[in-house]
C-alpha positions as CSV (number, residue, x, y, z in Angstrom):
1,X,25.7,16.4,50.7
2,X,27.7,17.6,47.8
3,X,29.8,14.5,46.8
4,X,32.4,16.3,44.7
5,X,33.2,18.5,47.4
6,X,33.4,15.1,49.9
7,X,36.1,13.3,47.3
8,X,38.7,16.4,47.4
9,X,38.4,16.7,51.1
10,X,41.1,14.3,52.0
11,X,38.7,12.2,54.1
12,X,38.7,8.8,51.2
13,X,42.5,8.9,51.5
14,X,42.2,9.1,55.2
15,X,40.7,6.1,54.9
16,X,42.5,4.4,52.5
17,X,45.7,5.1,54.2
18,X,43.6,3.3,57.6
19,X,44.3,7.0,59.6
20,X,40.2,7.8,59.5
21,X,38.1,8.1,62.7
22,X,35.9,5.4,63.2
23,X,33.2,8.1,62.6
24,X,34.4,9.0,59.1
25,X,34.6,5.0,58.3
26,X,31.4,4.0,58.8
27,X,30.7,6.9,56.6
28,X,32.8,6.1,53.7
29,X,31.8,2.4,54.2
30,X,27.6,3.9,54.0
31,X,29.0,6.2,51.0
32,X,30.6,3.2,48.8
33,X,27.2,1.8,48.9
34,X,25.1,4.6,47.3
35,X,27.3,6.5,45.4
36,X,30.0,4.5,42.6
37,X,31.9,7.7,42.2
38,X,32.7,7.0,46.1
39,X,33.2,3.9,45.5
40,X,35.6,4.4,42.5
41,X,37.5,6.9,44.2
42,X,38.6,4.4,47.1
43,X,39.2,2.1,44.5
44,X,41.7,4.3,42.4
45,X,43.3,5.6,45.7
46,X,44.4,1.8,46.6
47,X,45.3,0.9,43.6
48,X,47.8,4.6,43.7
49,X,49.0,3.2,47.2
50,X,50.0,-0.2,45.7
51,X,51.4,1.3,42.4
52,X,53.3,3.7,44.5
53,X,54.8,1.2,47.1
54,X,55.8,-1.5,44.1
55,X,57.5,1.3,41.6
56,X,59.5,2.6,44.6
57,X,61.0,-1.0,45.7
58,X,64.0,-2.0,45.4
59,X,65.9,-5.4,45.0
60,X,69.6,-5.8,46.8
61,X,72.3,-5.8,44.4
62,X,73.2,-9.0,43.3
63,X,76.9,-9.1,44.8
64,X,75.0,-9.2,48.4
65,X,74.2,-12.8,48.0
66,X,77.5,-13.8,46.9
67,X,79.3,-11.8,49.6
68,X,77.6,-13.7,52.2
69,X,78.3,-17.3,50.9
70,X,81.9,-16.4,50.8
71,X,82.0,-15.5,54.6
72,X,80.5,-18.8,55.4
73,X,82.9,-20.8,53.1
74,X,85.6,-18.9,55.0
75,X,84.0,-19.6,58.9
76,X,85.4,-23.1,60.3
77,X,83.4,-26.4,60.2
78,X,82.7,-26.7,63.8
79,X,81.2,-23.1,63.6
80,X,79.2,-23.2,60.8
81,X,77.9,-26.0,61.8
82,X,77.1,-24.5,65.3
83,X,75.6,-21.8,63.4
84,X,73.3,-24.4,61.4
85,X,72.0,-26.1,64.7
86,X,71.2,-23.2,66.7
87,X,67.7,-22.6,66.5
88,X,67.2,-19.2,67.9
89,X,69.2,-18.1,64.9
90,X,67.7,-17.1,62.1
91,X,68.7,-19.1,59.6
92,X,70.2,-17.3,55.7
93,X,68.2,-19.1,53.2
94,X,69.8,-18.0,49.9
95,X,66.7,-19.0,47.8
96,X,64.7,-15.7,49.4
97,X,64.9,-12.6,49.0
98,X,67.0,-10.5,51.7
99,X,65.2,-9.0,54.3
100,X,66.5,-5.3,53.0
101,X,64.0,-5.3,50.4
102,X,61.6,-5.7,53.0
103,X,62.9,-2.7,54.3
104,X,62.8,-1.1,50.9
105,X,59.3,-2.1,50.9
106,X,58.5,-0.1,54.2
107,X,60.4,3.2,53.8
108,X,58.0,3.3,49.9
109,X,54.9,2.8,52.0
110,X,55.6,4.8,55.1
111,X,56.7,7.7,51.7
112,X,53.4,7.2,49.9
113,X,51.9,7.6,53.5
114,X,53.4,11.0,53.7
115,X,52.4,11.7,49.7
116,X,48.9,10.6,50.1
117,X,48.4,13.0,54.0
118,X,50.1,15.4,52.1
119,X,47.7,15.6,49.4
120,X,44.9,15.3,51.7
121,X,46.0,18.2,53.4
122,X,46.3,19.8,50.1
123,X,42.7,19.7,49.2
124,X,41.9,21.0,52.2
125,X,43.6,24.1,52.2
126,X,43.3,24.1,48.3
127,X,39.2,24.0,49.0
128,X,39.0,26.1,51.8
129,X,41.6,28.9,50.0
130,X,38.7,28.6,47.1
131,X,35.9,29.4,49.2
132,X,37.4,32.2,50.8
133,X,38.2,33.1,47.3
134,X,35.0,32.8,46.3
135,X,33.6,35.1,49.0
136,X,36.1,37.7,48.3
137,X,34.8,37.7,45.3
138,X,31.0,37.9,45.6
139,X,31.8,41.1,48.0
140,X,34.1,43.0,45.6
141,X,30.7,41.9,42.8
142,X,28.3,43.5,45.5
143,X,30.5,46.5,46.5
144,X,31.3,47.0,42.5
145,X,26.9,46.9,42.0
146,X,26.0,49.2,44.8
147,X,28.7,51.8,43.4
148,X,27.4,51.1,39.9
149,X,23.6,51.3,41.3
150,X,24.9,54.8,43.0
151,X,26.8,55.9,40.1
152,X,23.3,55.2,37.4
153,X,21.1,56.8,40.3
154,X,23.6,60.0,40.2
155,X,23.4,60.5,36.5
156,X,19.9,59.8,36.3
157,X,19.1,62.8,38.8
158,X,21.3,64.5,37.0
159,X,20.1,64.5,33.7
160,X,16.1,64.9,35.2
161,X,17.7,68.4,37.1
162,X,19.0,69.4,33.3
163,X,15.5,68.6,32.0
164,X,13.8,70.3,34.6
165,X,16.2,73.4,34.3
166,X,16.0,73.0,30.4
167,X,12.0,73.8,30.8
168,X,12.0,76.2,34.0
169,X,14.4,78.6,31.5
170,X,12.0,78.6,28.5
171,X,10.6,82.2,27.9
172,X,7.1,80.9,27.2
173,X,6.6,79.5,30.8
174,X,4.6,80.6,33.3
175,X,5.3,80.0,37.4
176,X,2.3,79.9,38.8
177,X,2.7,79.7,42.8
178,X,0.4,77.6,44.5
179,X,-0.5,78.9,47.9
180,X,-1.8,76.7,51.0
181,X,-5.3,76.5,51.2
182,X,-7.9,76.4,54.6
183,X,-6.2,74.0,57.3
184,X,-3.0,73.6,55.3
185,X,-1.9,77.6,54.9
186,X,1.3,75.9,55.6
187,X,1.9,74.1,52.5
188,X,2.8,75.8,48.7
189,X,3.5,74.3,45.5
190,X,4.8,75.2,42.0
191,X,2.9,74.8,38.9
192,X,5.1,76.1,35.3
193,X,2.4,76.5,32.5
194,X,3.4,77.0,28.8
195,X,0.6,78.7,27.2
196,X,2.2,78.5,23.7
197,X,2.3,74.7,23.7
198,X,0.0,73.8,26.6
199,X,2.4,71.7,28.6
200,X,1.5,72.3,32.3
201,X,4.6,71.1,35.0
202,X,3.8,70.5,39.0
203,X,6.5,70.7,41.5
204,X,5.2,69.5,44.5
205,X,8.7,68.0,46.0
206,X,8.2,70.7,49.0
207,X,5.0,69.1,50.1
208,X,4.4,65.9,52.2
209,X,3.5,62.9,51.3
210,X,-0.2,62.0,50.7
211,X,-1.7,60.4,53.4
212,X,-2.0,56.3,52.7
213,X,-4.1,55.2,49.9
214,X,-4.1,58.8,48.9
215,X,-2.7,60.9,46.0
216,X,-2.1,64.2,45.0
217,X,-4.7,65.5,41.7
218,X,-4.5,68.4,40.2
219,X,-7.1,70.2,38.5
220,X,-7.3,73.2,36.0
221,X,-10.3,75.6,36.2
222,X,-11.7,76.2,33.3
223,X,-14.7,78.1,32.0
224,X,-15.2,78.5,35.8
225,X,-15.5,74.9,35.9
226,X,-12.7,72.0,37.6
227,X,-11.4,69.6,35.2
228,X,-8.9,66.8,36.0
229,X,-5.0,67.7,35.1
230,X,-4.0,64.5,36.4
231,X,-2.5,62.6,39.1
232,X,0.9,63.4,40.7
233,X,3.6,61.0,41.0
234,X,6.2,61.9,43.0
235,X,7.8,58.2,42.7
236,X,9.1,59.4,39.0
237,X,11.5,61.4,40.9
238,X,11.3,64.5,38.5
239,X,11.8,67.7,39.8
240,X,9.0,69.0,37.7
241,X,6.0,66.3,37.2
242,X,4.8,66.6,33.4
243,X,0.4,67.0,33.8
244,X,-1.8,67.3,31.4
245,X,-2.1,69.5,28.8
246,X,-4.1,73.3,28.8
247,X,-4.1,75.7,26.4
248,X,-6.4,77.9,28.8
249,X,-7.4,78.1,32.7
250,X,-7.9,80.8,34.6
251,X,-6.9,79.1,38.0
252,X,-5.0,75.3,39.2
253,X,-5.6,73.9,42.6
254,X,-4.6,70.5,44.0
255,X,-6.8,68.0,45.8
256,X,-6.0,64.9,47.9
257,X,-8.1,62.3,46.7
258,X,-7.8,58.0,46.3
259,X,-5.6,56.7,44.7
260,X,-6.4,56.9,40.5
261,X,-8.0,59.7,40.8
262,X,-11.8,61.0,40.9
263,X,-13.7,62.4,38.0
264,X,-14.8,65.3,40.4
265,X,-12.5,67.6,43.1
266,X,-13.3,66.8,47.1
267,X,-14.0,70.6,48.2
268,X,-12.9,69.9,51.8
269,X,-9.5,68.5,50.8
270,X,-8.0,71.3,48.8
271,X,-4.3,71.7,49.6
272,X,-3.0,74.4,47.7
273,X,-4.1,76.9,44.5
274,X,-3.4,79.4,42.4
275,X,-4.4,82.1,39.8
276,X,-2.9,81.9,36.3
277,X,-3.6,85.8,36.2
């Protein structure tokens, strides 16, 4: 239970104000118990009640009392002595305080009633207003991140499309096409080799995925012999995959193998290949 939350609910001055369910008292009453910030609060919001109630009494104006001696001097003997013996009427003692102050004394505590409900109520609204607030919030954050996300992702791709297109115009490079091989005729590839620096690029975004566990190698023939290029990593997300460097082949094919690699070609699962000349 958060017990911050609990004291701005409203439900202490519920209870101090004797308007709680029976419910909600036995859970204050558990409450005062383990937590002194509970019980401090319902001590605070009495001592408000009582400090609220006294500074709004009032005494009767002092005239009042002698007003009302007067009109007794003034009544006849006979009557005010009837009015002395008669028991069921309430006698004017002029050593207490009038009854109006009494009533004084009611109209502050049924008002600090009303104050004290009213800032109950208050809470309420002022708590629930701040967790609907508060969600607001958090889904204008997530709408603001996934646009931001988009926006990064956007220029990203777009600056890897300038790279690519920055390389794919150099006059030095070479696009060697990379046709399907045995069972997979249907499949091609690109491969851009710069023989001037040796920089070897795959494009293989036309392609499926490898199977599972599997990746794409390529390979570079040279001397009449296979030697690993490197892996392909279409996760990167580049249009053209940087390999390894060559400063001479005479042929590139591309082999499905496990994942890292293997320091020799599987035969039987050449995808695609092609001639440098």
């Amino acid at each position: 239970m958060n017990i911050e939350e609990y004291i701005s609910s409203g439900t202490i001055e519920a209870y101090v104000l004797g308007i709680a369910t029976t419910d909600e008292v036995c859970e204050i009453e558990q409450l005062i118990e383990q937590y002194p910030s509970v019980r401090a609060t319902v001590a605070e919001q009495e001592a408000l009640l009582a400090q609220y109630a006294q500074s709004h009494s009032a005494n009767p104006p002092e005239h009042l009392k002698q007003n009302i001696w007067a009109a007794i001097q003034e009544e006849p003997n006979s009557t005010a002595s009837k009015i002395a013996t008669q028991t069921e009427t309430p006698k004017i003692s002029l050593t207490e305080k009038p009854s109006s102050k009494k009533s004084w004394k009611g109209y502050a505590m049924a008002a600090s009633i009303a104050l004290l409900i009213a800032s109950g109520i208050c809470n309420m609204w002022m708590m629930q207003e701040h967790k609907k607030m508060s969600a607001e919030i958090a889904n204008i954050s997530a709408q603001e991140k996934k646009l931001l996300d988009g926006t990064n992702k956007a220029l990203i791709a777009a600056q890897k499309a300038k790279e690519a297109l920055d390389i794919m115009s150099l006059p030095s490079l070479k696009k060697i096409n990379l046709a399907g091989v045995g069972t997979h005729a249907q499949h091609s590839g690109m491969l851009y080799w710069d023989a001037a620096t040796g920089n070897v690029f795959l494009d293989l975004n036309s392609m499926p995925a490898a199977p599972e566990g599997k990746q794409y190698q390529l390979w570079a023939i040279v001397d009449g012999k296979p030697v690993d290029a490197g892996m392909y990593d279409p996760s990167s997300g580049d249009m053209i995959f940087k390999m390894k460097t060559f400063f001479k082949a005479e042929m590139f094919a591309v082999t499905i193998e496990k994942m890292g690699g293997s320091p020799i070609p599987t035969m039987d699962q050449m995808v695609v290949a092609g001639k440098t000349s």
